[in-house]
C-alpha positions, 0 to 999 in steps of 0.5 A: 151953901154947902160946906165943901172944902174944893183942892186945886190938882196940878195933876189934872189942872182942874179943882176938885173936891176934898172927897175926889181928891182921896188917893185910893189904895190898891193893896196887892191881894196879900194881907199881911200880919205883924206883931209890933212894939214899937211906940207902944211902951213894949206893948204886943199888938197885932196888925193887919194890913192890906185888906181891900175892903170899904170902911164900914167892912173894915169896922165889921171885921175888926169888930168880929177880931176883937170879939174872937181874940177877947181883947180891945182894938182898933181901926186907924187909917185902913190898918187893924190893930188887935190887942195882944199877939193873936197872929194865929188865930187872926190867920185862921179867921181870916183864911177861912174868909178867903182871903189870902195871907200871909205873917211878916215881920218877926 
């Protein structure tokens, strides 16, 4: 028996399973970085926002930041969070990767 958790869609009217129900991000092709304090006790950390990429490519790249920036860090829920304010180096990486990005906030 499988341990399979089954959601009812009024979407489609139809169950589906937990796995099927995930709602997929689509990003608008522009990484985004920003520098945040709030709710972390005026601590800097860098995040890095939309990068379409598969779950195990996030954890790659995040680990690749974290080893080029020399600071700790972590992936929750599709965002990179980097330890510190690294915004220039994290853009650097990251446009000589090809993608396409840009820094927000303050």
């Amino acid at each position: 028996m499988s341990e399979s958790r089954l959601v009812y869609s009024t979407k489609t009217g139809r169950i589906q399973s937990k796995e099927q129900n995930k709602a997929q991000v689509k990003t608008d092709g522009v990484v985004r970085i920003r520098r945040e304090t709030k709710g972390r006790k005026g601590k800097g950390m860098t995040t890095i926002s939309g990068l379409d990429l598969a779950e195990k490519e996030l954890k790659d790249l995040c680990s690749q930041l974290k080893k080029m920036c020399g600071t700790g860090g972590a992936l929750k829920s599709g965002v990179i969070e980097i330890q510190g304010d690294n915004r220039d180096k994290i853009k650097a990486t990251l446009e000589q990767l090809g993608h396409n990005v840009k820094l927000a906030g303050g």
